[in-house]
N, C-alpha and C positions, 0 to 999 in steps of 0.2 A: 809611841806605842810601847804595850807593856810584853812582857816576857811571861811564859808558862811552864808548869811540868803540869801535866796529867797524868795522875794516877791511877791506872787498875786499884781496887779494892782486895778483895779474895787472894790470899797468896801474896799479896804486895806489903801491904800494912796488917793486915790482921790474919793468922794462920789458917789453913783447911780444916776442915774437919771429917776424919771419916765417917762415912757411910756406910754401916752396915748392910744394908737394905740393896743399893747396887753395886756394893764392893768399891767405893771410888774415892777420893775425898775431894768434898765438895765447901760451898758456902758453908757457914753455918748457918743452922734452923731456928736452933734458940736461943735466946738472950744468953745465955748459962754458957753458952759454948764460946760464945767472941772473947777470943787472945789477941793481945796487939802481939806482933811480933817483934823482937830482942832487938833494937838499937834501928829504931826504926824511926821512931818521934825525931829522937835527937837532929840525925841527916832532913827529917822534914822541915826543923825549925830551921836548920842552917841554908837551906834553900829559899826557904821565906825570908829569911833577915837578909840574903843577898840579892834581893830586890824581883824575886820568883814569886808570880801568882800562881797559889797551888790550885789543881780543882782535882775531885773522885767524877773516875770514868768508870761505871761498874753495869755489867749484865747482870740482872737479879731476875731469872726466870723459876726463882725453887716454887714459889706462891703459883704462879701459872702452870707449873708440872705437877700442882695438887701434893709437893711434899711438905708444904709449911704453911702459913698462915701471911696476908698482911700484915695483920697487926704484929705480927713475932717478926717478920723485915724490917718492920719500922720501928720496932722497938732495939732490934740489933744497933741499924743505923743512930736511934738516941743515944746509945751506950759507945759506939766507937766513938760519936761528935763528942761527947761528953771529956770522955780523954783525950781528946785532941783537941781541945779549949782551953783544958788543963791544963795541957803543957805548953800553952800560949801561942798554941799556932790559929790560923785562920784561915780555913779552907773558903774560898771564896764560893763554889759552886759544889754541891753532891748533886751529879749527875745520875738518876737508875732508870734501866729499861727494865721495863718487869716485865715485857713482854714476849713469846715465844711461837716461832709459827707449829709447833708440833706440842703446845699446852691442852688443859683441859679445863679452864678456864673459857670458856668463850670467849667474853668480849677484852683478855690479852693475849687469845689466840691466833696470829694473824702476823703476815709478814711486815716490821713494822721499816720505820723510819731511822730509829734512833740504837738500835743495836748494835753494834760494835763489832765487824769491823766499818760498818758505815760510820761516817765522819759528821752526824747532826750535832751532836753534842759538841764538839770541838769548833765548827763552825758558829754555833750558836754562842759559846763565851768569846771565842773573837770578836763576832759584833755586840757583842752586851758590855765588853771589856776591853775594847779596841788592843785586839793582842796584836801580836809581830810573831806569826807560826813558824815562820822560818826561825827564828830564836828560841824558839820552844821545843819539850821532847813530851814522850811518851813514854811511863815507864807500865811496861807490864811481865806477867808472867807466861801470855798463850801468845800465838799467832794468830788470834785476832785484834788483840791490842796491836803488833806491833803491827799491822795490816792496815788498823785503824790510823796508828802515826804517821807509815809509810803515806796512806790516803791523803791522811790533811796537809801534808809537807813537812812534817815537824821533825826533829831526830827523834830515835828510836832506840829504847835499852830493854833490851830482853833480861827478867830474870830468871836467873837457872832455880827455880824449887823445884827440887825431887818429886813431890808429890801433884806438879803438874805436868809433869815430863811429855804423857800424854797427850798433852792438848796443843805439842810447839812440833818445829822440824820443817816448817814447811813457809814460813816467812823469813824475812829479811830483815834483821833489826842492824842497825848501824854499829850496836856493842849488847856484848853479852857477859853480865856480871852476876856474882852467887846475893850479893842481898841490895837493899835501898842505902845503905851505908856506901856501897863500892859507887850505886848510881851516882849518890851526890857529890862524893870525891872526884868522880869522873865529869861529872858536870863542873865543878866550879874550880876544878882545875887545867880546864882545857878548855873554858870559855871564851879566850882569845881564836880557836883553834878550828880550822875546818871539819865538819863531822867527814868521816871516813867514809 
């Protein structure tokens, strides 16, 4: 059985973006706006070369709340994969729920399956990818990522980003680190080690 990290996207690998519009900072909307974040690749390649299936865990409800478009998601998405090819990593699964029960979209309007903190996605690369969950983490930046890891059994690293601050406080992560650099130091240095 193989080993995982699952990534949150938004906040984790590529920066927020504010929102004028509700005051917040959110995804980004448009191609123009995706930042990878500072020393971010690096710790992803160094988790994959130590024998870590990576996969993206990401809620992408901005298209079903009517603030962006499909096609501008999907064109984000080609633009992160792009750089993260480049710099020779190989995301094995991008997982996205576009879905949202309080959208305007209709038919991604609706309570779904695979939203986060539910565990569809995670269970579904296990069986696609015969993982070992219990050897695997979750890294995110809200309480519903780390809700989602808690769920599936995996360990759980909360990251501290200021500009989600809002969305966390109310789950349980196993550790709590300022970026994906401290995560991966902390993963593969204490892989002999019981999560706490």
């Amino acid at each position: 059985m193989k080993k995982a990290i699952f990534l949150d996207r938004d906040g984790v690998i590529n920066k927020l973006v504010f929102n004028h519009k509700t005051n917040e900072y959110e995804s980004p909307h448009d191609p123009s706006d995706l930042e990878i974040i500072s020393d971010t690749l690096e710790p992803m390649k160094r988790l994959e070369d130590s024998g870590y299936y990576l996969f993206v865990v990401s809620n992408q409800p901005s298209f079903t709340k009517g603030k962006t478009t499909l096609e501008k998601i999907k064109e984000i998405h080609q633009r992160l994969q792009k750089k993260i090819e480049d710099y020779g990593i190989n995301i094995r699964e991008y997982y996205y729920c576009y879905h949202h029960p309080k959208g305007v979209v209709s038919e991604y309007s609706f309570e779904c399956d695979c939203r986060k903190p539910k565990t569809f996605f995670l269970n579904k690369a296990k069986e696609d990818y015969d993982l070992d969950l219990r050897n695997s983490w979750m890294i995110g930046d809200q309480d519903s990522d780390i809700e989602c890891g808690n769920n599936a059994g995996v360990g759980t690293i909360m990251i501290l980003n200021e500009q989600s601050r809002k969305k966390r406080g109310h789950s349980y992560p196993n550790y709590s680190v300022n970026n994906l650099l401290e995560s991966a130091n902390l993963i593969l240095n204490n892989k002999n080690e019981n999560r706490k």
